[in-house]
PDB file of N, CA, C, O and CB in Angstrom:
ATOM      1  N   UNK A   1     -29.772  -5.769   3.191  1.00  0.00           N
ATOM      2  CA  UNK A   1     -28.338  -5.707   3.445  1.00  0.00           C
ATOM      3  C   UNK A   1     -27.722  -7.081   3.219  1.00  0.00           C
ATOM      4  O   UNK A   1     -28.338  -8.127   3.424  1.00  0.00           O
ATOM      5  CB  UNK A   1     -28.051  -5.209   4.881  1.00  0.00           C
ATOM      6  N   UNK A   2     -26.577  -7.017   2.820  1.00  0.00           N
ATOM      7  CA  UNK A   2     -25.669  -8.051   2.607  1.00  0.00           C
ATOM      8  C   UNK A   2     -24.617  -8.068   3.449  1.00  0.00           C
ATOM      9  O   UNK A   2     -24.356  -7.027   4.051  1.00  0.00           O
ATOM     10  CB  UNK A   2     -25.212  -8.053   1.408  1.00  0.00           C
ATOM     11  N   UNK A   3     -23.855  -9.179   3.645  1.00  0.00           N
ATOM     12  CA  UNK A   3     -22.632  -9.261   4.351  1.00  0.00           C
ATOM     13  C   UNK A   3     -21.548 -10.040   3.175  1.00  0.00           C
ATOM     14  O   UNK A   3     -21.691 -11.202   2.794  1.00  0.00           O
ATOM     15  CB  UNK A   3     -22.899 -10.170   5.891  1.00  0.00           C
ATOM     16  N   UNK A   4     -20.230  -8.904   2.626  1.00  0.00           N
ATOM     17  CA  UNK A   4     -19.571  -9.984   2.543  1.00  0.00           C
ATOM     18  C   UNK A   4     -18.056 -10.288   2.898  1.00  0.00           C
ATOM     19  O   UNK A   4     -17.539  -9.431   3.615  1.00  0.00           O
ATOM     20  CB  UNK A   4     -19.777 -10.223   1.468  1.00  0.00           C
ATOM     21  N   UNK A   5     -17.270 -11.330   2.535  1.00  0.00           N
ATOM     22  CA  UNK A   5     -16.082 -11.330   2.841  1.00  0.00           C
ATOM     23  C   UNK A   5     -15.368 -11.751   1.885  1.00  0.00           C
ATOM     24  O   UNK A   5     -15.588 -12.652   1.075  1.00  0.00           O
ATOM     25  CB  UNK A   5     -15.869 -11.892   3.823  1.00  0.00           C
ATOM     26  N   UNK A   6     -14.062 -10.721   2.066  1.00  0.00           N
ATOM     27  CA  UNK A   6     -13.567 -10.673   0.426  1.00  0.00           C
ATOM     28  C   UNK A   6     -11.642 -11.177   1.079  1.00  0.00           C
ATOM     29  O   UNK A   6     -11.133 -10.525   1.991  1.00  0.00           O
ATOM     30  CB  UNK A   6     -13.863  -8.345  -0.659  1.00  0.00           C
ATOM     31  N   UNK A   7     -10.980 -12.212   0.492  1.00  0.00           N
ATOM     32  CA  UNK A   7      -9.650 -12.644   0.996  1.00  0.00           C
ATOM     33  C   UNK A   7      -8.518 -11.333   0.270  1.00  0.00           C
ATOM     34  O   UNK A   7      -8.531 -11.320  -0.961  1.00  0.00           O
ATOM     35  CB  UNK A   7      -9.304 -14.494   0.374  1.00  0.00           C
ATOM     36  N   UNK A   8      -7.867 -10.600   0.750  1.00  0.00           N
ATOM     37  CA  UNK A   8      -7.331  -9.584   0.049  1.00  0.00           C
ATOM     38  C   UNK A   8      -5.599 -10.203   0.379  1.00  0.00           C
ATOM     39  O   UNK A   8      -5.214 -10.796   1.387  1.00  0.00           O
ATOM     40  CB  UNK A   8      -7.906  -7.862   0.692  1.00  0.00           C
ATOM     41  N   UNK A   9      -4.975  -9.904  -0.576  1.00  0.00           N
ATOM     42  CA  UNK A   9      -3.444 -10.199  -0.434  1.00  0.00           C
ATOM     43  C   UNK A   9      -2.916  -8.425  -0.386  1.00  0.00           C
ATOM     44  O   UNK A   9      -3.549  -7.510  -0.912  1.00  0.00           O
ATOM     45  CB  UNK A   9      -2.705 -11.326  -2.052  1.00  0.00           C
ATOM     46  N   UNK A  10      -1.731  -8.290   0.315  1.00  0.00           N
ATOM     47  CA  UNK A  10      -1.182  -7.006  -0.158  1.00  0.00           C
ATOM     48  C   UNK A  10      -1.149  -6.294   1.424  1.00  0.00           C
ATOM     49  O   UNK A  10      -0.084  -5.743   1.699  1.00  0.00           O
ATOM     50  CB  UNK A  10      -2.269  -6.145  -1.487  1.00  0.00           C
ATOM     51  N   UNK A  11      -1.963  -6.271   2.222  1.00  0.00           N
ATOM     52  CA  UNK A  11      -2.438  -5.364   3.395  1.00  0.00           C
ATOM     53  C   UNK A  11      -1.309  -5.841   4.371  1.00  0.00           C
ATOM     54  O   UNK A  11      -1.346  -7.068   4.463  1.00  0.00           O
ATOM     55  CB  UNK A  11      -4.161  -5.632   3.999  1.00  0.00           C
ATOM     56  N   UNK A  12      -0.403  -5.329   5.065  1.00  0.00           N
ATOM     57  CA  UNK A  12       0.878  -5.311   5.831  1.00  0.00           C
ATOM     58  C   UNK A  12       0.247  -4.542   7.358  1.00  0.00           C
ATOM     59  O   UNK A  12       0.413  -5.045   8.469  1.00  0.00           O
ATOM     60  CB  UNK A  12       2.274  -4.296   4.859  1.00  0.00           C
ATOM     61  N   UNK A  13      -0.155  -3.831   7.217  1.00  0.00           N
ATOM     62  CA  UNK A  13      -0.313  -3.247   9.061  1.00  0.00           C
ATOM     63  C   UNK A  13      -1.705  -2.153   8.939  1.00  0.00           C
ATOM     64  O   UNK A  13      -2.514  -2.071   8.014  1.00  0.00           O
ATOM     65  CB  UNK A  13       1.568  -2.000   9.802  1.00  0.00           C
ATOM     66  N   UNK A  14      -1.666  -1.666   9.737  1.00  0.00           N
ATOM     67  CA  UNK A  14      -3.223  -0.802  10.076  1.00  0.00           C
ATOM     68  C   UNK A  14      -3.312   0.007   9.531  1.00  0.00           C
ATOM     69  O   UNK A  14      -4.395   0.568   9.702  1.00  0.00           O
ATOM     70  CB  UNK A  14      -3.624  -0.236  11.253  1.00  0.00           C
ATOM     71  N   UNK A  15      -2.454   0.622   8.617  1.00  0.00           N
ATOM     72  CA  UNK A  15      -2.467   1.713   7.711  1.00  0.00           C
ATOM     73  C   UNK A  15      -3.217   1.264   6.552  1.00  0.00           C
ATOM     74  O   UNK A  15      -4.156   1.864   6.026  1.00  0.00           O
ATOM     75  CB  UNK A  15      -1.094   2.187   7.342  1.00  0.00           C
ATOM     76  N   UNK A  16      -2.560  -0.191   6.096  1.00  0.00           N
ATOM     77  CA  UNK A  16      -3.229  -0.403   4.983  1.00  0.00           C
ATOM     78  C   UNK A  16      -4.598  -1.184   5.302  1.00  0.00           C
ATOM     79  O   UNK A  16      -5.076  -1.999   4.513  1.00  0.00           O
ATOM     80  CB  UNK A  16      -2.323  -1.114   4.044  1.00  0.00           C
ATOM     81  N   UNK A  17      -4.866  -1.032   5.868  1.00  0.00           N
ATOM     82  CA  UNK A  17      -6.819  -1.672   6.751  1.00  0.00           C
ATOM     83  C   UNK A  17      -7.512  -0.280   6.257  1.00  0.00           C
ATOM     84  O   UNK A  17      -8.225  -0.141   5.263  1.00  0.00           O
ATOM     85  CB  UNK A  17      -7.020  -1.869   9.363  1.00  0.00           C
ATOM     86  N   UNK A  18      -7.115   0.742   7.226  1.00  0.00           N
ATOM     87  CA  UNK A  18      -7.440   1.884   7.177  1.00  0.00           C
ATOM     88  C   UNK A  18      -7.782   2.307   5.702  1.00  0.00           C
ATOM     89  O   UNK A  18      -8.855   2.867   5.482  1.00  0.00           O
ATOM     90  CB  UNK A  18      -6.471   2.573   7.800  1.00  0.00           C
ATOM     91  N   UNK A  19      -6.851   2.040   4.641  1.00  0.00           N
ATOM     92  CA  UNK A  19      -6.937   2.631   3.481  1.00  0.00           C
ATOM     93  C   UNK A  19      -8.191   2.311   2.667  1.00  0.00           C
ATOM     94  O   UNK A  19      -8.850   2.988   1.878  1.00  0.00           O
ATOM     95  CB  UNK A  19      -5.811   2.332   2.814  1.00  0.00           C
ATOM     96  N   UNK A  20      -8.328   0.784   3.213  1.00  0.00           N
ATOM     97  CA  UNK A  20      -8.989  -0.332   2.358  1.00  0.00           C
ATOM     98  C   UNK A  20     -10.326   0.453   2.789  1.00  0.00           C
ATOM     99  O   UNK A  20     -11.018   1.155   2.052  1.00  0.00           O
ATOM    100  CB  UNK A  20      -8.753  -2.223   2.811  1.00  0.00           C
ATOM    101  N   UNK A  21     -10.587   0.093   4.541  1.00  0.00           N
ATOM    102  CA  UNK A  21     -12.180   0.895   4.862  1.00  0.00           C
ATOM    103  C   UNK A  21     -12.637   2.357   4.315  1.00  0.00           C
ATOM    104  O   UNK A  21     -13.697   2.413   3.692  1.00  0.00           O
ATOM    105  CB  UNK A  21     -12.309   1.153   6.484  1.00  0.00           C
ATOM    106  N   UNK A  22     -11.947   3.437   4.505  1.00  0.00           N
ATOM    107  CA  UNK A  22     -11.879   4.415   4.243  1.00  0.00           C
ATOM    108  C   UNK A  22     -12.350   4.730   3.020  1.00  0.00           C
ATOM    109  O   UNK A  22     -13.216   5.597   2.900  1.00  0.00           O
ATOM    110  CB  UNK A  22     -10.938   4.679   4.475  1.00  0.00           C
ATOM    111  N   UNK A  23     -11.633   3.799   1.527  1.00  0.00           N
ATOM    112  CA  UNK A  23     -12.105   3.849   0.012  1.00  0.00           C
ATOM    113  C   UNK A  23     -13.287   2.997  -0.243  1.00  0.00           C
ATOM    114  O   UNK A  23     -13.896   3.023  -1.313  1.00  0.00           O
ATOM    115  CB  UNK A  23     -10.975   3.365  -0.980  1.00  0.00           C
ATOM    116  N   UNK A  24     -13.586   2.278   0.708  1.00  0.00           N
ATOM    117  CA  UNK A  24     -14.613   1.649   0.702  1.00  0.00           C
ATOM    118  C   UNK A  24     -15.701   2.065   1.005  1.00  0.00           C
ATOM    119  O   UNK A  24     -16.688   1.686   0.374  1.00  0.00           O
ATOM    120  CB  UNK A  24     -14.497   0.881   1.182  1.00  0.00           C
ATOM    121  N   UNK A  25     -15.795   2.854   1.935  1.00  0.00           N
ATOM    122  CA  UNK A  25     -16.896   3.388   2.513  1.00  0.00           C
ATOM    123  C   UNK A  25     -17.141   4.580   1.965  1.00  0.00           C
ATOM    124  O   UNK A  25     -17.918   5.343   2.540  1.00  0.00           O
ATOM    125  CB  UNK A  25     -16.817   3.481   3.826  1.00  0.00           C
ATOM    126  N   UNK A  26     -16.512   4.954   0.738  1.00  0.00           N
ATOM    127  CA  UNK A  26     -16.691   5.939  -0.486  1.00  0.00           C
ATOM    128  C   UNK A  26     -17.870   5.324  -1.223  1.00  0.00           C
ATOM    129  O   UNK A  26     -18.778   5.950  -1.771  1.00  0.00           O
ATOM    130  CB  UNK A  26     -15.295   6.066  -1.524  1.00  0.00           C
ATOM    131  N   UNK A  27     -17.719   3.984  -1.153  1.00  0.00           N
ATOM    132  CA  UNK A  27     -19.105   3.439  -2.137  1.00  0.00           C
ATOM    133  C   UNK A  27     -20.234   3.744  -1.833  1.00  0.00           C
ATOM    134  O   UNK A  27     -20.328   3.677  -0.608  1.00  0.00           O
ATOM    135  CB  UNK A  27     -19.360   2.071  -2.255  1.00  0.00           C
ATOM    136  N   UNK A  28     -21.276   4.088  -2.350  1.00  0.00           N
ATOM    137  CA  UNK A  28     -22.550   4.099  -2.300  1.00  0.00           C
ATOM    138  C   UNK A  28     -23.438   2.531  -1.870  1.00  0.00           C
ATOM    139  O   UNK A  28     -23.724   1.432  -2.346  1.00  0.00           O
ATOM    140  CB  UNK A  28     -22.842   4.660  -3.674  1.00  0.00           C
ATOM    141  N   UNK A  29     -23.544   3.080  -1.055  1.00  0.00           N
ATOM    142  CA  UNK A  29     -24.562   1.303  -0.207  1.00  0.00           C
ATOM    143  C   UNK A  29     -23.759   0.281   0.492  1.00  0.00           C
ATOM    144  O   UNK A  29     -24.117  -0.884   0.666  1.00  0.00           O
ATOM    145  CB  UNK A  29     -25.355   0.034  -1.541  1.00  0.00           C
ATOM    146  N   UNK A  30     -22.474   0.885   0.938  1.00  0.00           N
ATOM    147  CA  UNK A  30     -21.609   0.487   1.805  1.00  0.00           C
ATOM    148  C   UNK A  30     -21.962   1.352   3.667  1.00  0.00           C
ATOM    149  O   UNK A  30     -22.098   2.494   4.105  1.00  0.00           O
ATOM    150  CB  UNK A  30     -20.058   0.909   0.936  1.00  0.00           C
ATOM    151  N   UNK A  31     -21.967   0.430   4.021  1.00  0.00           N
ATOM    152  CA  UNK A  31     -22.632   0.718   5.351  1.00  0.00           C
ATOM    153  C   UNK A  31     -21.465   1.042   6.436  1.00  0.00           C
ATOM    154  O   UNK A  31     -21.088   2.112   6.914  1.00  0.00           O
ATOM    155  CB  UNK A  31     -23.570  -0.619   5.840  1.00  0.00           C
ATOM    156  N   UNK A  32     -20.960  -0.558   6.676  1.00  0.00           N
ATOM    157  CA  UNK A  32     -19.456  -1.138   7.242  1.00  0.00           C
ATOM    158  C   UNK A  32     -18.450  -1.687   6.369  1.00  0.00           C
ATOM    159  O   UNK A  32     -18.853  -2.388   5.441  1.00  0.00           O
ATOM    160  CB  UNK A  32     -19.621  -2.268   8.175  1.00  0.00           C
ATOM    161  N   UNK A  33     -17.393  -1.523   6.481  1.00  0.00           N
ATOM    162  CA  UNK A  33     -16.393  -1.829   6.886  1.00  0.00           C
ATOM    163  C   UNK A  33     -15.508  -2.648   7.480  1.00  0.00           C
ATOM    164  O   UNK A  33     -16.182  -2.520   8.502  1.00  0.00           O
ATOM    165  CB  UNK A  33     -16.392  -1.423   7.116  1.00  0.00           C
ATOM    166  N   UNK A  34     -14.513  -3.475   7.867  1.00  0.00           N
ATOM    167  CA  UNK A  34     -13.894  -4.031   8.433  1.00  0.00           C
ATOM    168  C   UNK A  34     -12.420  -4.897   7.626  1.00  0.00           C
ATOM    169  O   UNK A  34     -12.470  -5.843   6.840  1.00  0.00           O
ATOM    170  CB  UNK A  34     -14.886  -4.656   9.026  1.00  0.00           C
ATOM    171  N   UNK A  35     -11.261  -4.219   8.124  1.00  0.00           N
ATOM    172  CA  UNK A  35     -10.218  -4.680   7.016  1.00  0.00           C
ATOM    173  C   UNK A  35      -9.564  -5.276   8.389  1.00  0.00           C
ATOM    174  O   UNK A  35      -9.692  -4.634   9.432  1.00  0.00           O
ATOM    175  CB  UNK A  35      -9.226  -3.363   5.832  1.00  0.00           C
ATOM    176  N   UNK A  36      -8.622  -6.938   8.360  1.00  0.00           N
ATOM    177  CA  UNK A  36      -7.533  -7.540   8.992  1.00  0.00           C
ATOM    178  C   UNK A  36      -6.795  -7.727   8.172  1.00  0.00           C
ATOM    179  O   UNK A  36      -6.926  -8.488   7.214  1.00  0.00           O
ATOM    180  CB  UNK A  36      -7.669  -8.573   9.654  1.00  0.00           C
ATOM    181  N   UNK A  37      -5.554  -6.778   8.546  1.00  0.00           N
ATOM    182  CA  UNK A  37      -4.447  -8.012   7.818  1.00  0.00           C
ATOM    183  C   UNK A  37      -3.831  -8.644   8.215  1.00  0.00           C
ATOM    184  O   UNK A  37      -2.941  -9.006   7.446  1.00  0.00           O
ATOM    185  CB  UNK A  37      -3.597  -7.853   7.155  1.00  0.00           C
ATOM    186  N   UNK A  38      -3.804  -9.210   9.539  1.00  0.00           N
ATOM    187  CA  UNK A  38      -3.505 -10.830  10.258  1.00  0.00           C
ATOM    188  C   UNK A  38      -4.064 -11.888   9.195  1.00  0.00           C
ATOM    189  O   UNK A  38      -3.513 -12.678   8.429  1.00  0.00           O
ATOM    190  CB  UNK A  38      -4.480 -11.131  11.953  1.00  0.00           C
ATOM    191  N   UNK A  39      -5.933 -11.433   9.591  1.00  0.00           N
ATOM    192  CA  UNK A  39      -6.111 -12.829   8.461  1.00  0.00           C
ATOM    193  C   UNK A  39      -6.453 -12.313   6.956  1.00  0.00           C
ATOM    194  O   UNK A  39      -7.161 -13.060   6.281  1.00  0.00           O
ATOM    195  CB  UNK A  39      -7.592 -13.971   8.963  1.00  0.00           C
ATOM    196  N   UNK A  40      -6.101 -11.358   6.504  1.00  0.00           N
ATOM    197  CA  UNK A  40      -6.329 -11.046   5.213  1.00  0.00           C
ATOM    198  C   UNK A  40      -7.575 -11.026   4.783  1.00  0.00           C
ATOM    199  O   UNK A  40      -7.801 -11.854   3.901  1.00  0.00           O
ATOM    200  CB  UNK A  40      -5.721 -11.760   4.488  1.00  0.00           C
ATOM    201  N   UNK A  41      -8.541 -10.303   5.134  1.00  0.00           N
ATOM    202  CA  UNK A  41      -9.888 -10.661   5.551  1.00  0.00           C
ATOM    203  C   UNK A  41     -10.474  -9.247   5.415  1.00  0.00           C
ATOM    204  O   UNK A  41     -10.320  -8.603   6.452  1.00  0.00           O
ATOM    205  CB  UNK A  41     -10.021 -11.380   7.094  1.00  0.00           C
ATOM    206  N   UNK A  42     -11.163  -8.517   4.340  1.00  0.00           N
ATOM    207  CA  UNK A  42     -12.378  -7.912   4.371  1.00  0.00           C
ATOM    208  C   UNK A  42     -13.643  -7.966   4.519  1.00  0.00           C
ATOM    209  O   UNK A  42     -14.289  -8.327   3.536  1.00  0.00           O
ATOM    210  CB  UNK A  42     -12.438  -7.621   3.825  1.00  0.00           C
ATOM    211  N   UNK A  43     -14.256  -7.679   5.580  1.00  0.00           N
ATOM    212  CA  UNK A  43     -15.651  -7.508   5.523  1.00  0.00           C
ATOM    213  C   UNK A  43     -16.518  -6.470   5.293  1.00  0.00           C
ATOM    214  O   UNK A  43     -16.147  -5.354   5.658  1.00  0.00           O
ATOM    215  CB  UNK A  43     -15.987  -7.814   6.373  1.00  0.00           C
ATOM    216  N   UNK A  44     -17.614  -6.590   4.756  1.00  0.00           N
ATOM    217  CA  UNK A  44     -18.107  -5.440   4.054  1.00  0.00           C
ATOM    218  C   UNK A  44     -19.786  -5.810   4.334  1.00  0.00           C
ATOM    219  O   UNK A  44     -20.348  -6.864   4.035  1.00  0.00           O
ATOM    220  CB  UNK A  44     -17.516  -5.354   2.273  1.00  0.00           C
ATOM    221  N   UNK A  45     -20.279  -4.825   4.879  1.00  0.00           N
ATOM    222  CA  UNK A  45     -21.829  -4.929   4.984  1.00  0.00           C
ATOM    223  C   UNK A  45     -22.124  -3.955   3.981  1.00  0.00           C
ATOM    224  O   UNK A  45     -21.266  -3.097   3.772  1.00  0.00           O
ATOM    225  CB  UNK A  45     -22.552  -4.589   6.484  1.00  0.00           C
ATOM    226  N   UNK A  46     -23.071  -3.937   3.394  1.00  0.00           N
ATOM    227  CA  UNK A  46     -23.517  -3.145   2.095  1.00  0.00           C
ATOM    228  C   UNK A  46     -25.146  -3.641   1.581  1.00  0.00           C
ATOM    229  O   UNK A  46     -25.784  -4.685   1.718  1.00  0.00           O
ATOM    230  CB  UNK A  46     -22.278  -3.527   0.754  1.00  0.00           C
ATOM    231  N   UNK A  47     -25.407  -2.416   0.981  1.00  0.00           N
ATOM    232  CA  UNK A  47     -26.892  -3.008   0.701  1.00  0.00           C
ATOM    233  C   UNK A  47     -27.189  -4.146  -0.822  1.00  0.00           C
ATOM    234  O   UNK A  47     -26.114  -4.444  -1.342  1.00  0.00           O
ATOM    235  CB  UNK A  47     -27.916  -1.459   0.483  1.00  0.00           C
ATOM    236  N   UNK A  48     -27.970  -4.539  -1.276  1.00  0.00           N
ATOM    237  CA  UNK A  48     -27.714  -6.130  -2.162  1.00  0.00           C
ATOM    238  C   UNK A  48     -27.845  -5.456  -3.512  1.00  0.00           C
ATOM    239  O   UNK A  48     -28.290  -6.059  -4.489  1.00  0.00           O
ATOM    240  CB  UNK A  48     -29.096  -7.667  -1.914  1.00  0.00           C
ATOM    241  N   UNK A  49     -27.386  -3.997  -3.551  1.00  0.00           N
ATOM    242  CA  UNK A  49     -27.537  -3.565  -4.910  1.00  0.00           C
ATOM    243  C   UNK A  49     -26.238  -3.255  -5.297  1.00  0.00           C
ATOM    244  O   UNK A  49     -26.021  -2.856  -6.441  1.00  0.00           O
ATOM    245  CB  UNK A  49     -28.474  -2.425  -5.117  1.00  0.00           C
ATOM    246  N   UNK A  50     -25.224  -3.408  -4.365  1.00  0.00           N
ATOM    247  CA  UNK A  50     -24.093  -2.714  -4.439  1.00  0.00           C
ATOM    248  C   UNK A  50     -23.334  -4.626  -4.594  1.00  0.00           C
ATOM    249  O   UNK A  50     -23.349  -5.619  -3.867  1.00  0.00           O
ATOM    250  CB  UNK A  50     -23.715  -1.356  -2.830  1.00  0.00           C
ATOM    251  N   UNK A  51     -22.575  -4.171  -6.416  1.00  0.00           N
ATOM    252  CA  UNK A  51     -22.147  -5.602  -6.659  1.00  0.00           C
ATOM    253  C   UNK A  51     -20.580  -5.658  -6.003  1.00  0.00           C
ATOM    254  O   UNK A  51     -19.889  -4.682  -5.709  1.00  0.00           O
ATOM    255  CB  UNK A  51     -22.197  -5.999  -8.444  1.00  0.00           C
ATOM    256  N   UNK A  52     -20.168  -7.334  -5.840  1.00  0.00           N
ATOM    257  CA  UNK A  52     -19.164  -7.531  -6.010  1.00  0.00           C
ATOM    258  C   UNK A  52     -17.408  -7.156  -6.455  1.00  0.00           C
ATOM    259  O   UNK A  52     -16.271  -7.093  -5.988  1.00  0.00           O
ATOM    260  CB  UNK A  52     -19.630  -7.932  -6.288  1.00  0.00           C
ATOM    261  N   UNK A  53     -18.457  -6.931  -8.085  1.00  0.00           N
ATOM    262  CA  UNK A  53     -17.408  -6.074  -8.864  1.00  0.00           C
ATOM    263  C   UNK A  53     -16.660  -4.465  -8.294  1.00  0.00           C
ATOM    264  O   UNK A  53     -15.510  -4.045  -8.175  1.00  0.00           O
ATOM    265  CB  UNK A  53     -18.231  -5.770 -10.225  1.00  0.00           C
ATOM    266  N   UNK A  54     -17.481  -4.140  -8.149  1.00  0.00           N
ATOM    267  CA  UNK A  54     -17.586  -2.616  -7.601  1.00  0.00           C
ATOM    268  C   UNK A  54     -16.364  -2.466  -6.800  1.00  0.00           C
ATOM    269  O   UNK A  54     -15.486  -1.604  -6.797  1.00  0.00           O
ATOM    270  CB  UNK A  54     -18.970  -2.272  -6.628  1.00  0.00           C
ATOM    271  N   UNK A  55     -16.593  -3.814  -5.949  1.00  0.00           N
ATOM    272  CA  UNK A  55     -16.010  -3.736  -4.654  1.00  0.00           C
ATOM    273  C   UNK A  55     -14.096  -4.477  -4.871  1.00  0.00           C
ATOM    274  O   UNK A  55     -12.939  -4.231  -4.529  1.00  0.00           O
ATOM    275  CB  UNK A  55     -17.263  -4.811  -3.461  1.00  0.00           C
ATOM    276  N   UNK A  56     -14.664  -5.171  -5.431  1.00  0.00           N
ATOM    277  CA  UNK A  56     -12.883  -5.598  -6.178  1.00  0.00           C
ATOM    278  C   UNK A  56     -12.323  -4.658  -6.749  1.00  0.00           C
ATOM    279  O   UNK A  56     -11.202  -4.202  -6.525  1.00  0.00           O
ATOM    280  CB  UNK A  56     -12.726  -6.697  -7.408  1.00  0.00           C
ATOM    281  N   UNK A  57     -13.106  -4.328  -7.527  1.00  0.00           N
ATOM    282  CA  UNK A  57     -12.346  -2.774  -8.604  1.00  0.00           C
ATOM    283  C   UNK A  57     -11.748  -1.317  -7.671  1.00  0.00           C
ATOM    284  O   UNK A  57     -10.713  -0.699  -7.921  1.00  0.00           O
ATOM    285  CB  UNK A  57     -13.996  -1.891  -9.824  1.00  0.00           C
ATOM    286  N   UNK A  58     -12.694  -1.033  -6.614  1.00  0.00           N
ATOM    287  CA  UNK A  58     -11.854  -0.603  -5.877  1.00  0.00           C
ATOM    288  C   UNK A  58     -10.652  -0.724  -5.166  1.00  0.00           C
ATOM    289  O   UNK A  58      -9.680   0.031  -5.134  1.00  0.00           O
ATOM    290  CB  UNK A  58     -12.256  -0.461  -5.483  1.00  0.00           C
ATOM    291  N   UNK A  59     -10.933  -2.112  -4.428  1.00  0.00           N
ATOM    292  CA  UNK A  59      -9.388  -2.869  -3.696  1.00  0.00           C
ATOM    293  C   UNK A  59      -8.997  -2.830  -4.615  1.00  0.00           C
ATOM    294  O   UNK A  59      -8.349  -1.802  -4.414  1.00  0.00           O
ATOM    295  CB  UNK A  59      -9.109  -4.314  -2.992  1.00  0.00           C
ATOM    296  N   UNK A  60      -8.699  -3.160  -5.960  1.00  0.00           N
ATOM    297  CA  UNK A  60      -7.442  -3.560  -6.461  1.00  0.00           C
ATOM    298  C   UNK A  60      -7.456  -2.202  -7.466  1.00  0.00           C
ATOM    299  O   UNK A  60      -7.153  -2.628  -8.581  1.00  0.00           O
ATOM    300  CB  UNK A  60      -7.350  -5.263  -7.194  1.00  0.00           C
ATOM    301  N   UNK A  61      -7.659  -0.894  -7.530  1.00  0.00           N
ATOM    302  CA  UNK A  61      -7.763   0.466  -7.695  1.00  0.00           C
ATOM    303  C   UNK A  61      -6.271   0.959  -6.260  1.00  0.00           C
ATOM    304  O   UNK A  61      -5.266   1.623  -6.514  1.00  0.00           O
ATOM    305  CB  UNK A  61      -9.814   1.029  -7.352  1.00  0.00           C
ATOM    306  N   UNK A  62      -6.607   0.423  -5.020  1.00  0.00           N
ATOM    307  CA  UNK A  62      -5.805   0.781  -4.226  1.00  0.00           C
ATOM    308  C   UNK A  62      -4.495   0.202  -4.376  1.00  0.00           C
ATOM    309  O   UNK A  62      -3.680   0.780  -3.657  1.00  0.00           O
ATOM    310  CB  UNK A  62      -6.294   0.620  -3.151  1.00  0.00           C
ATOM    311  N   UNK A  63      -3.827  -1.081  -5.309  1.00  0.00           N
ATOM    312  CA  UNK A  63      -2.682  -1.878  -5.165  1.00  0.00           C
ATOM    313  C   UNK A  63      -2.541  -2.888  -4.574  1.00  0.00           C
ATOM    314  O   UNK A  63      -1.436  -3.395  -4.383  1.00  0.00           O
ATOM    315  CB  UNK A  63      -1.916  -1.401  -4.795  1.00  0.00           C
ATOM    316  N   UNK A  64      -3.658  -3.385  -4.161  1.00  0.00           N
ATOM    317  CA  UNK A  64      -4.218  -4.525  -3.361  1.00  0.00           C
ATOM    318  C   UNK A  64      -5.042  -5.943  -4.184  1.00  0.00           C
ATOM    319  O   UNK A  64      -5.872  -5.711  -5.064  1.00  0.00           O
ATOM    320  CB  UNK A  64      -5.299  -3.752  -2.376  1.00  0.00           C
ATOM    321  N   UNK A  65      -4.784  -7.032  -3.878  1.00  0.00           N
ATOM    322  CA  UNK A  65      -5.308  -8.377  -4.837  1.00  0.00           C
ATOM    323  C   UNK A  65      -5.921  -8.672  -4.446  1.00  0.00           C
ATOM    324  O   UNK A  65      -5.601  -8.822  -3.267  1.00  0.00           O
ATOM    325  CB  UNK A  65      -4.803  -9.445  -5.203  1.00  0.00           C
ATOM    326  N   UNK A  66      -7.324  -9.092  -4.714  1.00  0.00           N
ATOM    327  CA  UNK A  66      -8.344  -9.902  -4.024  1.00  0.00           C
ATOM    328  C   UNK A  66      -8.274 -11.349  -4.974  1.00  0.00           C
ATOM    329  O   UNK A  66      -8.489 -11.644  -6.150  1.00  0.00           O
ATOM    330  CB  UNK A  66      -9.992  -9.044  -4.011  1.00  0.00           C
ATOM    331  N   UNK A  67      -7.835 -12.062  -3.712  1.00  0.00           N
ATOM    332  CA  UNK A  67      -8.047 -13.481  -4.435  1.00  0.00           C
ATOM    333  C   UNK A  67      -9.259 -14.098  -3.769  1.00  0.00           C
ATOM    334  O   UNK A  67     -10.031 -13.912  -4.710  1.00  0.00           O
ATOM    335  CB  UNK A  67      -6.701 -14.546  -4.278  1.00  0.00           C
ATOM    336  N   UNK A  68      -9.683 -14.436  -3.248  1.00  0.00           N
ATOM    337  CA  UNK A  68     -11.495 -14.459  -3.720  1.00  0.00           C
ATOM    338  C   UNK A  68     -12.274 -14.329  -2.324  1.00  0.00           C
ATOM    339  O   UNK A  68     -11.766 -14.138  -1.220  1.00  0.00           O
ATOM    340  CB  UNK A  68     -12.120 -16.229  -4.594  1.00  0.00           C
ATOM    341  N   UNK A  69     -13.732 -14.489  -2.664  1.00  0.00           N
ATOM    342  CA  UNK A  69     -15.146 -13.736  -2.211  1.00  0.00           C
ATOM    343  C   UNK A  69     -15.589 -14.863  -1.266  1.00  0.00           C
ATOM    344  O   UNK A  69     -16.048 -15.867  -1.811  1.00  0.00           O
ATOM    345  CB  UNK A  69     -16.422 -13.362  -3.587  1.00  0.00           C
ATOM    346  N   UNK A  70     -15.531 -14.842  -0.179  1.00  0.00           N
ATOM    347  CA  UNK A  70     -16.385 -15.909   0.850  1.00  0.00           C
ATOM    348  C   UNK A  70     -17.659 -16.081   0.638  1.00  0.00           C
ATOM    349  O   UNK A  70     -18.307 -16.842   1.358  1.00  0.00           O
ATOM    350  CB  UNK A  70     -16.416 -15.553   2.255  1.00  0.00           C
TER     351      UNK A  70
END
């Protein structure tokens, strides 16, 4: 398993958290979850086969920017 954290621009209140976990946890080898948009802050536990890319292409599939990967 991996942990990561991804800086997302775009996310306004708990709806759009919700949206982010929800399409996320559509991925295959996505475990957790965790969207703030106080600090603009995704976290994502997932297993180490499941890339990066994957995971941007979705957020920004939803209307959402990831400006970058912790």
């Amino acid at each position: 398993m991996q942990n990561l954290i991804f800086k997302v621009e775009g996310m306004v209140c708990h709806g759009c958290e919700r949206r982010i976990e929800n399409a996320l946890l559509t991925l295959n080898g996505v475990k957790e979850v965790k969207a703030n948009f106080n600090t603009k802050e995704v976290a994502i536990t997932c297993s180490k086969d499941l890339s990066s890319s994957a995971i941007i292409a979705k957020i920004t599939d939803l209307g959402f920017k990831v400006l970058k990967e912790d």
